[in-house]
N, C-alpha and C positions, 0 to 999 in steps of 0.2 A: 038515144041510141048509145050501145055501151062501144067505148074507143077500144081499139087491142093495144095492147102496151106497146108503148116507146119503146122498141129494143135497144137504139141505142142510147139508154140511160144503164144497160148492162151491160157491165165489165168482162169481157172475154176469159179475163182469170178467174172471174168469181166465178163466171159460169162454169167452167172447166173444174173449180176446186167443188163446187157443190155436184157435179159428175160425179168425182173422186167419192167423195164422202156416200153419195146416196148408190154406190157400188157396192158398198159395205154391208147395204140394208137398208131398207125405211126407214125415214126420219120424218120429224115434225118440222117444223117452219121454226118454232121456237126452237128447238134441239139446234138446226142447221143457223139460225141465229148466233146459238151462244158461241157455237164452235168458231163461227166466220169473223165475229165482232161485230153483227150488225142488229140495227135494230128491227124489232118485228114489219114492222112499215117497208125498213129494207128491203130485207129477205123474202118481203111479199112479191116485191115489183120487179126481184129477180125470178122469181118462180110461175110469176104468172106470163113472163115472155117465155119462159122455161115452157110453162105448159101450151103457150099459141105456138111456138113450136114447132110441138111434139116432142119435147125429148122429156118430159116427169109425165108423169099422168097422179091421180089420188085415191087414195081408197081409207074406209073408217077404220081406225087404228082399233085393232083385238086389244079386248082388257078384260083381265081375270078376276074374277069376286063381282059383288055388286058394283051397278052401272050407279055413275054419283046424276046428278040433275046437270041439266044443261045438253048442249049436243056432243056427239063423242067428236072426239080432233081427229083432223086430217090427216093421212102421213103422206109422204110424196116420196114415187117410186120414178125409177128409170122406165123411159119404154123399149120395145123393139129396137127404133131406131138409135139410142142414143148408149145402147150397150154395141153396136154397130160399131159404133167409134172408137171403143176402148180396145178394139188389136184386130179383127177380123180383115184384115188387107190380104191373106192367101187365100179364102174361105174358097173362092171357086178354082183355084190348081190346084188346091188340097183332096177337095170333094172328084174331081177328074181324075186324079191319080187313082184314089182310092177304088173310082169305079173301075177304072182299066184293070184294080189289083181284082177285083170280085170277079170279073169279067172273064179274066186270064188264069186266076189260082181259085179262085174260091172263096170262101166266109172264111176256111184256115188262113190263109194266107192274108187277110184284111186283117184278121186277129191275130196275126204274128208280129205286122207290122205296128199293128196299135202296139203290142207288149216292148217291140222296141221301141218306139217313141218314147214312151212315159220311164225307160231305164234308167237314162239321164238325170230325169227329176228324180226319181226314185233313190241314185247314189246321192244325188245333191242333199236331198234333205237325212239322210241317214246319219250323219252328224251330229245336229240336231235333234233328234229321238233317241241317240244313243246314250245322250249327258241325261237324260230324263229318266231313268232307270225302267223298271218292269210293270209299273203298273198304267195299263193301256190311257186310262186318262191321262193322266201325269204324259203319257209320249202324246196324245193326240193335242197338247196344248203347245207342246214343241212343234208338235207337225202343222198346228193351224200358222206360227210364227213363218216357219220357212216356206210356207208353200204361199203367204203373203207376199214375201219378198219375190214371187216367181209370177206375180200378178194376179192369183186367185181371191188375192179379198176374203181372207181365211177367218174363221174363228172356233174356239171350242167352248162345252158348256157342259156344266154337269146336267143330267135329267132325273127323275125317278127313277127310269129304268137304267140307267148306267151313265151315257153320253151322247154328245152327238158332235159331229165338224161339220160344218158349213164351211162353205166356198161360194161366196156374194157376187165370183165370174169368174167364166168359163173363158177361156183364149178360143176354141175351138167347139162354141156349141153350136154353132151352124150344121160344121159338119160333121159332130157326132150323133146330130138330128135323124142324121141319115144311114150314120155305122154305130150305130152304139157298142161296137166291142172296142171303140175309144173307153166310153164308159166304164164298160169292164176293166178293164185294164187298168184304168185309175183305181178301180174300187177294188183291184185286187194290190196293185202297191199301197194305199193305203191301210189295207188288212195286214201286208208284212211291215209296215212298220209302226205300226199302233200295239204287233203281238198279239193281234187276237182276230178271231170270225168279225166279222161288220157285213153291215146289209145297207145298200141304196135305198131311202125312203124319196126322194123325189132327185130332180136334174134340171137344170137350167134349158138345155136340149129336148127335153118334154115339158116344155112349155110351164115349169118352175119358177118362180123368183130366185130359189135356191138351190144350189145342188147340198145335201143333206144326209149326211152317212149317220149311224147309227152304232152306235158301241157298247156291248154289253161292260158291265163291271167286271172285274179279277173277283173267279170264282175261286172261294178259299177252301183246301183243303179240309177234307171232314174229319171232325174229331171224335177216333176208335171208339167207341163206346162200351161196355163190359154185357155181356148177357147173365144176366144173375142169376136167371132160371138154368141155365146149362151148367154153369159152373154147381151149381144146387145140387141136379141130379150126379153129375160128375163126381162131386161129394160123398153122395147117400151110396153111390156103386162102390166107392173105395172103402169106407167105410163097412160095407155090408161083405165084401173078399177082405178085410183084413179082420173080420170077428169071424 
């Protein structure tokens, strides 16, 4: 019969720091190893009271190009519960308010209130995207830094098609589950300060691992080009009134 792990052989801090960490995103067992200082063995016997639980769950790690031999690796995510933990203590007088606001004013008025909420953050990190100058990448690498510091678990990344931020949690995806013009409303402060259109590709609040914006590149001015055929004929007419 297989035993469940000893929990208390894990350390409240580890367990907490490896929360932190796997807020950020997936990680491997060896990744969350190197970072902690522990050895494989370690990090196992933290993850598997982790997983009895319930706060990691596993799934096969995406890898691009050819699959090499052997089975693919693990990566360990948070679950439901255990993003729970990391700020959700208003989620139900928030979600009540907000119904009262539906209830009393409308969808406008739910959406007035989201666009104040997020104004705050909005000044806060302008700062920060200011010193980054005009090109949207370049601001959305500042914006993934301060919106880190505000508990979103931020990062940016170049893509083929232009960019993207990710935000690894949400303080409020409970109850934007239920008002998404929270959502809105982030996704339009982070459109004014990135400098450019951006589009939501997924949300932690729809049932996402990430919330996930999408940013086109700085489209460059085109360069005039001469029509040589007009000028041609333009030519041959002046040409033919001055003979």
């Amino acid at each position: 019969m297989i035993e469940a792990p000893d929990r208390r052989t894990v350390h409240p801090a580890t367990r907490d720091r490896v929360i932190e960490l796997l807020a950020q995103g997936p990680a491997t067992a060896v990744d969350l190893g190197a970072v902690l200082g522990l050895s494989t063995a370690g990090i196992r016997r933290h993850l598997d009271a982790m997983l009895a639980e319930g706060l990691v769950k596993t799934r096969e790690q995406v890898r691009r190009g050819p699959r090499g031999r052997g089975r693919p690796a693990k990566v360990f995510l948070l679950t439901d519960a255990a993003r729970e933990g990391l700020g959700h203590h208003y989620d139900g007088l928030a979600a009540a308010a907000l119904r009262w606001i539906a209830e009393h004013g409308g969808p406008r008025e739910v959406a007035a209130f989201a666009a104040a909420q997020v104004a705050g953050l909005e000044e806060r990190c302008q700062t920060a995207v200011r010193d980054a100058g005009d090109d949207p990448l370049a601001r959305a690498e500042a914006l993934a830094g301060a919106l880190t510091a505000e508990g979103y678990a931020a990062s940016a990344s170049a893509i083929a098609t232009g960019g993207q931020l990710c935000q690894h949690h949400c303080p409020v995806a409970h109850v934007a589950a239920e008002f998404p013009q929270l959502c809105e409303a982030e996704t339009q402060v982070i459109s004014r300060l990135v400098g450019t259109h951006v589009q939501r590709l997924a949300t932690i609040a729809h049932g996402d691992g990430v919330c996930t914006t999408h940013i086109p590149p700085k489209v460059r001015p085109a360069v005039p080009t001469t029509d040589f055929s007009t000028n041609l004929q333009t030519d041959a007419v002046t040409m033919r009134t001055d003979s």
